[in-house]
C-alpha positions in Angstrom: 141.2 48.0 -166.6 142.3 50.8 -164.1 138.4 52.0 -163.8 137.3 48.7 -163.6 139.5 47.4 -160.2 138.9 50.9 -159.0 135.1 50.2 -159.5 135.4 46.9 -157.3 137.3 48.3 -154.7 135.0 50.1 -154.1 131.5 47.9 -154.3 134.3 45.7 -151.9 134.0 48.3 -149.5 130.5 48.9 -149.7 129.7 45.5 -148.8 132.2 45.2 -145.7 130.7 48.0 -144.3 127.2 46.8 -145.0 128.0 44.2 -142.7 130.2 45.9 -139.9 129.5 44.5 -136.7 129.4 46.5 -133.9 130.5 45.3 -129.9 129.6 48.2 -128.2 126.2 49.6 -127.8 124.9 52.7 -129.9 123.6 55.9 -128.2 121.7 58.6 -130.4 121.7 62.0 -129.0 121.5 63.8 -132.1 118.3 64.2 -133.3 116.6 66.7 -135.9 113.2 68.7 -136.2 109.7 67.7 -136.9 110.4 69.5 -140.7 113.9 67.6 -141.0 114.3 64.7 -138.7 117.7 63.7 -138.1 118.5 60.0 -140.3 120.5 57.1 -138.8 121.2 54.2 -141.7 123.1 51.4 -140.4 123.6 50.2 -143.5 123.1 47.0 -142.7 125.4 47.1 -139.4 124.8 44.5 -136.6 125.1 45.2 -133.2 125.8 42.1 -131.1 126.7 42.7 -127.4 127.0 38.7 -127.2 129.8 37.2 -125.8 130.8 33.3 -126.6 131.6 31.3 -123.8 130.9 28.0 -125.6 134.2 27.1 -125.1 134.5 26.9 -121.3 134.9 23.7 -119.4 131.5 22.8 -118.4 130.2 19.6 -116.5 127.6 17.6 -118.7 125.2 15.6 -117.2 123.2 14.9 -120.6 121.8 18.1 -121.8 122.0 20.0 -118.4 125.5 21.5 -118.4 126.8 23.4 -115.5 130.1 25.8 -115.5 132.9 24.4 -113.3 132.3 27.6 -110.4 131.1 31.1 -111.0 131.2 32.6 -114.8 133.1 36.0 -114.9 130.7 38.7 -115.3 127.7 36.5 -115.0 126.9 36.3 -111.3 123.5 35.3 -110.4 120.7 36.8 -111.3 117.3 37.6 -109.5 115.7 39.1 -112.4 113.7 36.7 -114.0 111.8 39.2 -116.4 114.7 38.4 -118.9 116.9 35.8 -120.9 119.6 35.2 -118.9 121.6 33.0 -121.9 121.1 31.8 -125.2 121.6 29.0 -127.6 122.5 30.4 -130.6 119.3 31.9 -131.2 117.1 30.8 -128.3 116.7 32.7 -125.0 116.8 30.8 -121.9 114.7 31.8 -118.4 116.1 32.7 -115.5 114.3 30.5 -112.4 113.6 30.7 -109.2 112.2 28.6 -106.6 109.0 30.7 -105.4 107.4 28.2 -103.3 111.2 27.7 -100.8 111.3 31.6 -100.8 107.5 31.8 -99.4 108.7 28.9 -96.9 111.6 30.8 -95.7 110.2 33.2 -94.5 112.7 35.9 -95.4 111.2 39.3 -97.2 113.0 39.6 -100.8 114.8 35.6 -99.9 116.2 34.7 -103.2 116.4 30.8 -104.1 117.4 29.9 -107.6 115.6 26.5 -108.7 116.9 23.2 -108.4 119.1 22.1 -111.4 117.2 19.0 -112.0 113.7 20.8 -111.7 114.9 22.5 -115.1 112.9 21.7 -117.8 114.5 22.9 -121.8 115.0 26.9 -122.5 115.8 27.0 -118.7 118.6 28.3 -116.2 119.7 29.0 -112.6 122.6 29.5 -110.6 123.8 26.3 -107.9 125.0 27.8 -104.2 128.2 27.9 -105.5 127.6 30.2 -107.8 128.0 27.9 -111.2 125.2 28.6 -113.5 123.2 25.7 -115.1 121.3 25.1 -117.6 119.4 22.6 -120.2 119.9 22.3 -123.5 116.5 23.4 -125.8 114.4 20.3 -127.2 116.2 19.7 -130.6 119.5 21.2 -130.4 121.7 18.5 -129.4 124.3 19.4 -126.6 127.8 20.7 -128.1 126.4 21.7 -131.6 125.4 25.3 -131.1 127.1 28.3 -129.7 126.4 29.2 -125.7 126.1 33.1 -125.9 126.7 35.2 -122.5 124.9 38.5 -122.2 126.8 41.6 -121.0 127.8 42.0 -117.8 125.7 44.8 -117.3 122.5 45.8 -118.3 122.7 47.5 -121.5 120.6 47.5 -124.5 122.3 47.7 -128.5 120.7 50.8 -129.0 119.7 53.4 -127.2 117.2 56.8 -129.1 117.9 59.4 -126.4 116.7 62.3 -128.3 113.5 63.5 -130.8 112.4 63.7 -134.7 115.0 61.0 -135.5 114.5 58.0 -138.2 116.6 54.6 -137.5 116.8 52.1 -140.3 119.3 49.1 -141.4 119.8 47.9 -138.1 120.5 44.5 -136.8 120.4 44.3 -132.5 121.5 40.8 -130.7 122.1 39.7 -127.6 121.7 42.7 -125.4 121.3 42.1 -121.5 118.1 44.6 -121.9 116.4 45.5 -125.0 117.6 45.4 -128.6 115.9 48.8 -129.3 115.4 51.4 -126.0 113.8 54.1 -125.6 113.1 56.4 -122.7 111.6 60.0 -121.7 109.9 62.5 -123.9 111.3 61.3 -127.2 108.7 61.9 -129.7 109.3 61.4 -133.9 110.8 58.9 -133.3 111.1 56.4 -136.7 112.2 52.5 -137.0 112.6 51.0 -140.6 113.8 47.8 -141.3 115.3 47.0 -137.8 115.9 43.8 -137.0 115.9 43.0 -133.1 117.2 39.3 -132.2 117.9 37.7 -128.8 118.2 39.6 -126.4 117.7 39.4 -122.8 114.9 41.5 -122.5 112.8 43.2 -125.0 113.2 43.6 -128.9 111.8 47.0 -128.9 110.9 48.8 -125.7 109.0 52.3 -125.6 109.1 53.9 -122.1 107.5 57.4 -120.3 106.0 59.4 -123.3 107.4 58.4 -126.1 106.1 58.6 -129.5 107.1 56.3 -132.0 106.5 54.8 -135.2 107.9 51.4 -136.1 107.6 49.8 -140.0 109.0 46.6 -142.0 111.0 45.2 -139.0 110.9 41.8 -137.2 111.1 41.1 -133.8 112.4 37.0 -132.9 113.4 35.1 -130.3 114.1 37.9 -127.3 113.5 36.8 -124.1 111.3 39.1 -121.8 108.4 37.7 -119.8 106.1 40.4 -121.0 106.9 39.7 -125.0 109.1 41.2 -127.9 107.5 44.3 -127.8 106.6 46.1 -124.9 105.3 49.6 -125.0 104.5 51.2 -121.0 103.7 54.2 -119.9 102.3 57.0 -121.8 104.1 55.9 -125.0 102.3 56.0 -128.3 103.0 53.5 -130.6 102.4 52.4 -134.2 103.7 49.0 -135.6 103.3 48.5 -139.5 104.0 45.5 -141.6 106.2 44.0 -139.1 106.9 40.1 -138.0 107.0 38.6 -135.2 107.9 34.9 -133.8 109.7 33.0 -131.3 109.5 35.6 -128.5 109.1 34.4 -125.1 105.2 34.9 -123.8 103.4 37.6 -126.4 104.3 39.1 -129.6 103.2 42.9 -128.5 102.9 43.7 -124.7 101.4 46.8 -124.2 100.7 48.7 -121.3 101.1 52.4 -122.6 98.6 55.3 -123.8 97.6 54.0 -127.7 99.1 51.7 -130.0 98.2 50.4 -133.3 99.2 47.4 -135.0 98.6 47.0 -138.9 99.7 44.3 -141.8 101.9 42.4 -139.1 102.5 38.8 -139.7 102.5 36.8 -135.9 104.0 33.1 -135.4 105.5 31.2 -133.3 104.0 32.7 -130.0 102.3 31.5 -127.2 100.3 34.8 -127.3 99.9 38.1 -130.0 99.0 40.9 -128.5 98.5 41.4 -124.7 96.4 44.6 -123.4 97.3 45.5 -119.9 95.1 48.5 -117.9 93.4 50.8 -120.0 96.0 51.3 -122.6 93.5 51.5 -126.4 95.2 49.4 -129.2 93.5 49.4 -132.5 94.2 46.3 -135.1 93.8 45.6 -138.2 95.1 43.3 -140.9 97.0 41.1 -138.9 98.0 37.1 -139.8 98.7 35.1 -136.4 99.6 31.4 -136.7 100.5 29.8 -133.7 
């Protein structure tokens, strides 16, 4: 009897910390060799930098809902390359009026749209500094969560080092990507990630990075370039992964050479977009809009 409440203590404990979640973001700066890469298992963690502000006092006109004066830690944005908010899972864009920042005629003028130009999935900030926005087509107004980003621009997790593998990871609502990576960071391995929501990219490889990605999805994050976005130099590979619900593309790619094989594509306005000379070889893909 002993051995057996012993024995479900611990499978108890196993399963909380298979689903610890995490408020802070994660930096790796502890990597291995090419002969023995170093191994982070999240075990299932999730890493949500989100911060729930549905509960604010907010004026409703409908489905567009405006805070009652300036959010703390959310002042306006000009950035409109990423999510600036979400509805539960959906990301929202940032907008700006670009034909009254022409007329101005002010170098780098910055004139957020009207609140009743707003169409569904959109935001802006009013001169006061309230922010608005309008509810997404289907989700009815006061039945889903309103999640803030961080203040600042952080991403869940950030690979600042080589010859490391990263699996059993969950990354939400980060102000910049769910997965970063930057510099000369090469062996770098992502299994069964899972990168959700946030403001900019799922997975971002920057400078010369070399990385290999497999059995990971990549939904619903918010950039203008797409859930992936590989730049640079980076070399990429991206195997038996899915993709959906990402704002613009599935894959943006605008780095060295990337390949993309077995992954499963819905849900997007676009799958894979080539930009410059960057080479990107396919094969066995499914896309369905």
């Amino acid at each position: 009897m002993i051995l057996r409440l012993c024995l479900i203590a611990l499978l108890c404990c196993a399963h909380a910390r298979a689903q610890e979640i995490r408020r802070m973001p994660l930096v790796l700066t502890q990597g291995g060799t090419p002969e023995q890469p170093a191994v982070f298992d999240g075990k299932g963690m999730v890493i949500d930098l989100g911060i729930d502000i549905t509960g604010l006092e907010w004026a409703r006109d409908g489905d567009l809902w405006t805070s009652r004066g300036p959010l703390p830690g959310h002042p306006p944005v000009t950035d409109t390359q990423r999510a600036g908010l979400f509805i539960e899972e959906i990301p929202l864009r940032i907008m700006r009026d670009r034909a009254a920042e022409q007329e101005s005629g002010e170098p780098g003028k910055v004139i957020h749209a009207a609140p009743d130009t707003l169409k569904p999935c959109e935001m802006t900030w009013t001169t006061d500094g309230s922010l608005c926005f309008r509810w997404p087509a289907g989700r009815s107004p006061g039945t889903a969560r309103i999640i803030q980003p961080p203040a600042k621009l952080a991403s869940c997790v950030v690979i600042a080092c080589s010859h490391i593998t990263v699996r059993n990871i969950t990354a939400m609502h980060a102000a910049n990507d769910g997965f970063n990576i930057h510099g000369h960071r090469v062996g770098i391995r992502l299994e069964n990630v899972k990168a959700f929501s946030n403001g900019d990219e799922g997975i971002s490889a920057h400078e010369t990075v070399r990385m290999d990605v497999f059995d990971s999805e990549i939904a619903w994050n918010g950039s203008a370039a797409g859930g992936v976005a590989d730049v640079n130099d980076s070399v990429t590979t991206y195997t038996n992964c899915e993709l959906h619900h990402n704002v613009n593309a599935a894959f943006f790619f605008d780095g060295k050479h990337h390949r993309v094989t077995n992954c499963l594509i819905h849900h997007q306005d676009k799958d894979i977009v080539i930009r410059g000379d960057a080479v990107v070889e396919q094969s066995g893909n499914v896309w369905r809009k």
